[in-house]
N, C-alpha and C positions, 0 to 999 in steps of 0.2 A: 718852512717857518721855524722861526726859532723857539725852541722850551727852556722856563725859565724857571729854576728852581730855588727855595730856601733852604735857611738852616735851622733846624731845631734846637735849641739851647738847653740839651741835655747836660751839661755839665752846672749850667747857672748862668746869670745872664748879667751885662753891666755897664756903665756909662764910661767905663775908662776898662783900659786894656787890662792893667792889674788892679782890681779892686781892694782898697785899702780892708776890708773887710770880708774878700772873697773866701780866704783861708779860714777864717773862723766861721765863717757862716757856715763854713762847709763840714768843717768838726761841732758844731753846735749842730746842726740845723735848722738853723734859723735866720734870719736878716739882717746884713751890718753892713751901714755905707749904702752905696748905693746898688748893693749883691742883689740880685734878687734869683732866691731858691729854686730848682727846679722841681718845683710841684706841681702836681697833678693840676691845681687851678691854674697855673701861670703857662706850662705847657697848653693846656687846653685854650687858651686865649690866644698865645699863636698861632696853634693850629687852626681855629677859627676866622683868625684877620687872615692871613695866608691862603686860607680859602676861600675868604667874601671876596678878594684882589684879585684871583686868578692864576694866582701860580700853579704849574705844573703838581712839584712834590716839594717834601723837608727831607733832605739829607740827616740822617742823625745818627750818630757819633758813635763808637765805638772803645771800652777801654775803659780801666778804673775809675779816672778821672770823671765820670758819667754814668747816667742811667742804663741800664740794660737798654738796647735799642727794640730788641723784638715786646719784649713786655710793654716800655714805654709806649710804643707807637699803638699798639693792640688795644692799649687804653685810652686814644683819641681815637678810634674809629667812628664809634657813634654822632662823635660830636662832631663829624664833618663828613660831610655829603659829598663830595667829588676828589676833592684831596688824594693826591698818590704817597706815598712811606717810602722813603727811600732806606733800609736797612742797612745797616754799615754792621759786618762782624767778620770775625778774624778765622780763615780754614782751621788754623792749628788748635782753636778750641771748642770745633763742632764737628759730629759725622758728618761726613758727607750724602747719606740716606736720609739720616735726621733731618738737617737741612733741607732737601727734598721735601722732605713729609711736612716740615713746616712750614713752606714755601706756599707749598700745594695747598694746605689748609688756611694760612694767608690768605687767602686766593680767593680763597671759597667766602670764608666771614667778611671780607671787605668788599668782593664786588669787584675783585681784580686790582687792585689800589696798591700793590705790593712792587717793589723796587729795590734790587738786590744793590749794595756796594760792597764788594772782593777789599778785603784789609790786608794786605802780605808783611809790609814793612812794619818793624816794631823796635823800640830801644829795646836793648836787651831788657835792661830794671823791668820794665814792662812787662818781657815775653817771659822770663822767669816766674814773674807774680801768678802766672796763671799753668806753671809748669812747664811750659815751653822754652826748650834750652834748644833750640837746632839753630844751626847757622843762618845767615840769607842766602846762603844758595840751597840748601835743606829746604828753606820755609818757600820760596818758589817754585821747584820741582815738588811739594806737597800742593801748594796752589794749583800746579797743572792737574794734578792724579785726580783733586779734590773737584775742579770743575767737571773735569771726563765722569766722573762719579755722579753726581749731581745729574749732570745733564741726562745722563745714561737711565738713571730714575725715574727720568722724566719722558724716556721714548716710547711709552707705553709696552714696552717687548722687555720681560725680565733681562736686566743687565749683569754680567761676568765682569768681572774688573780683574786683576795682577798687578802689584804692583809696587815701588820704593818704599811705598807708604800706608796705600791701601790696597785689600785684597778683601772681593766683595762676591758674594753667590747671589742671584736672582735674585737682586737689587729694580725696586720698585716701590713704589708709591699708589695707593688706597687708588686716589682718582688722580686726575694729570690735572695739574695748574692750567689753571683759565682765565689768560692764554699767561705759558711762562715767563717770570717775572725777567724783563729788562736786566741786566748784568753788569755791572761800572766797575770799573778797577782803574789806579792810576798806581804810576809808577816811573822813573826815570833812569831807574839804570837797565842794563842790556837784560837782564833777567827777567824785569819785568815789563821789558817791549815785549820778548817771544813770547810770555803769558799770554799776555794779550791780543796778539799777533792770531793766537792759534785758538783761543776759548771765551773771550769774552765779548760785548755785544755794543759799548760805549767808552772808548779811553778818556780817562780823565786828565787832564795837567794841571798842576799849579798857575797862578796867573804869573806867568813871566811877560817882556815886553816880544810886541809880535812877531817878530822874525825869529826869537827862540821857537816859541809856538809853530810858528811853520815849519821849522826845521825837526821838528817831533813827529807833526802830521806826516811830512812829506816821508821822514825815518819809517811809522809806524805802518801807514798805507804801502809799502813798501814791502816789510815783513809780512802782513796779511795779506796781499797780493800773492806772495808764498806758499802760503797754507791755503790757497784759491778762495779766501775770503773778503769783507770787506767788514770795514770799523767806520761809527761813527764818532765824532770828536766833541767834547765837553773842555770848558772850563770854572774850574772852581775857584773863586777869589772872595772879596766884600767888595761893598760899594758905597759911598757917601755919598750922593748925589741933589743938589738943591737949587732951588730958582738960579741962584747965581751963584758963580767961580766962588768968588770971596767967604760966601756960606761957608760951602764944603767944605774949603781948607781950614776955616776957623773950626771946625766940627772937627776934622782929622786933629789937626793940631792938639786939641782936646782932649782926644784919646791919650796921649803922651801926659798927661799932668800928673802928677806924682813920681814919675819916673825917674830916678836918678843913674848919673851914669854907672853909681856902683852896683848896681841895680841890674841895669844892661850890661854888663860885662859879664856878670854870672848867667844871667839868660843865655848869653850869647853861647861860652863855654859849654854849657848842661846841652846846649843845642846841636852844637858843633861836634858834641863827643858823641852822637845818637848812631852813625854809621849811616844816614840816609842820603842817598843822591839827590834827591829831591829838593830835602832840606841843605844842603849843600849847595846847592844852586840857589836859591834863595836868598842865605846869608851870603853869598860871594856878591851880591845885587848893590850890597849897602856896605859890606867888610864892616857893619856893627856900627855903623856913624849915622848919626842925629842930622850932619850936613849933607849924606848924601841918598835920605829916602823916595824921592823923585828919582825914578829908574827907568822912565819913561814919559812921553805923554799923559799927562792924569792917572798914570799910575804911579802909587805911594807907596812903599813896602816898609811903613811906620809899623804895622804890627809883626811885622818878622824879627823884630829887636827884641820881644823878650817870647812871642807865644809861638809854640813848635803849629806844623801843617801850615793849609793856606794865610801867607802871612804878607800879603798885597792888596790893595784896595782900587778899584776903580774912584778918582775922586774929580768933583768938577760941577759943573752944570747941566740941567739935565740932556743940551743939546749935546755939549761935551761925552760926556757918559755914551749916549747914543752912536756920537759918531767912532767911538772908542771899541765900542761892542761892534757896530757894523763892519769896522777893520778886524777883526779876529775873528767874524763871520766869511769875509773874504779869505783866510785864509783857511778855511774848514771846520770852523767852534761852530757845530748845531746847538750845542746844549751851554747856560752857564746856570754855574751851581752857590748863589751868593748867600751874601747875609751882612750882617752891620751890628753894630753898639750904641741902643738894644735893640732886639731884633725886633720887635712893633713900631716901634717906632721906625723906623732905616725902611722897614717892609711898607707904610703906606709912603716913604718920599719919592720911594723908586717906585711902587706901582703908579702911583697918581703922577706922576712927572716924565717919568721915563718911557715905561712901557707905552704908553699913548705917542711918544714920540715916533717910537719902534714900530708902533700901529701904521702910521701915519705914511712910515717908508716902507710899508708892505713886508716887513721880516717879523712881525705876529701878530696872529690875533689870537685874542681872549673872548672872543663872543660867546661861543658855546661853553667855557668856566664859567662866564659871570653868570651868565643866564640859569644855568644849571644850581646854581643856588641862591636865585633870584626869589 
């Protein structure tokens, strides 16, 4: 069965890609345009619809731009009863014991609801703001030392470490996580296939069109086959999806309003100088043109034009959508990790339209979510 996951709008939430009022809302704090703040009220209201729906977990975010992800998410526990946390934060700015202990304790206050995502890639501007000058080949041989660590904390037998990065004595954690959080990492260049190849428990991709996708899987299953292991396969994108084609696209389209092209050239550039393979493939999808966002079947890569990470859309119908998801299910996508503008809104079109399609063809059920906080 397929799991289907959201996104948490830690950074702020809004009905167009760049909101005319996002920047200031974000130095005031407060609401401009159609911004809407990531407060503790409006976090907790998604996390709430997202949990009456059925979803899996919220992915959430990691990085200045955003709330602290472990705080954030620890302060929606209460308010939702089945809910998984997907935590996104970066090795180079946590122990790897720490993390352990915090995992473990996760673990314990939620009822198992915790959901690790591995951050390796970073702009520089970025990794400097938080002290981290290492290269990306540095920051993925620290990613490897850092999962061995982790994991090592978690074998119930004090763990020894040695090593580029870290160097750790009877490393252990109070109690063992119950049971160890789930593990996501995504990444697209060679360094961070063996990451994952060797340490982590779900690879994520970008939503590209699906023959790239399989050509990742078939890459990735391949390296883990190597380390005599096996990976499951995610993807992360957005989704527009609505009774009819016509909808959707008027909605996508939408997204784009205020956007000028001088506008998107600077996006583009600030995008393009980031060093990520990832985001590199992305942008080469569209070469930055308003003519050629359709990169596929019902996928639109309108938001790769000015916002870095996933910057593709599932858009269409909700048979469309369906049949879109079932083909990158065919080629090994267990897990997709969405989201839309704004995310309650986008989150009941695709529960109530989609997901019931997906029912229908035997790739999920939601019985046992809905019921669970019936």
């Amino acid at each position: 069965m397929l799991k289907i996951h959201w996104f948490l709008p830690t950074g702020g939430d809004a009905r167009r890609l760049l909101d005319d009022g996002a920047s200031q809302a974000n130095r005031a704090g407060t609401r401009a345009g159609s911004f809407r703040a990531p407060t503790l009220e409006y976090l907790s209201s998604v996390a709430r619809v997202v949990d009456g729906l059925g979803y899996e977990s919220v992915l959430t975010p990691t990085g200045s731009q955003c709330e602290d992800a472990w705080v954030a998410t620890a302060a929606l526990l209460s308010g939702t009863s089945r809910l998984k946390y997907m935590v996104a934060f970066r090795p180079s700015q946590l122990s790897p014991v720490l993390a352990a202990q915090m995992a473990a304790t996760y673990q314990r206050v939620s009822g198992g609801r915790l959901l690790l995502n591995v951050v390796t890639g970073s702009p520089d501007a970025e990794a400097h703001r938080y002290g981290d000058w290492y290269d990306k080949d540095q920051r993925y041989r620290q990613t490897g030392e850092f999962l061995a660590v982790m994991r090592g904390a978690w074998s119930g037998t004090p763990f020894d470490f040695q090593g580029e990065f870290f160097t750790v004595e009877k490393a252990a954690t109070r109690y063992l996580p119950d049971p160890p959080p789930t593990v996501y990492f995504g990444g697209s260049s060679d360094q961070a296939a063996r990451v994952a190849a060797k340490y982590v428990d779900v690879y994520l991709t970008w939503g590209e069109p699906v023959e790239a996708v399989k050509e990742k899987i078939d890459r990735l299953r391949a390296l883990a086959a190597e380390e005599g292991r096996t990976l499951r396969f995610g993807i992360r994108m957005h989704v527009i999806a609505r009774p009819d084609a016509d909808s959707a696209w008027r909605q996508a389209e939408s997204l784009l309003d205020g956007l000028s092209d001088d506008v998107i050239a600077k996006a583009q550039a600030t995008l393009r100088g980031r060093g990520s393979e990832g985001q590199r493939r992305l942008l080469d999808l569209t070469g930055g043109s308003r003519d050629k966002l359709v990169v596929a079947p019902n996928l639109w890569a309108g938001v790769s034009l000015v916002r870095g990470g996933a910057g593709t859309a599932l858009v269409g119908s909700y048979t469309e959508v369906a049949d879109r998801m079932q083909e990158y299910r065919s080629v090994g996508i267990e897990e997709f990790v969405l989201g839309g503008y704004p995310h309650i809104e986008e989150a009941y079109w695709f529960a109530e339209g989609v997901m019931p399609e997906l029912e229908s063809r035997g790739l999920l059920s939601r019985a046992d979510k809905l019921s669970s906080v019936a």
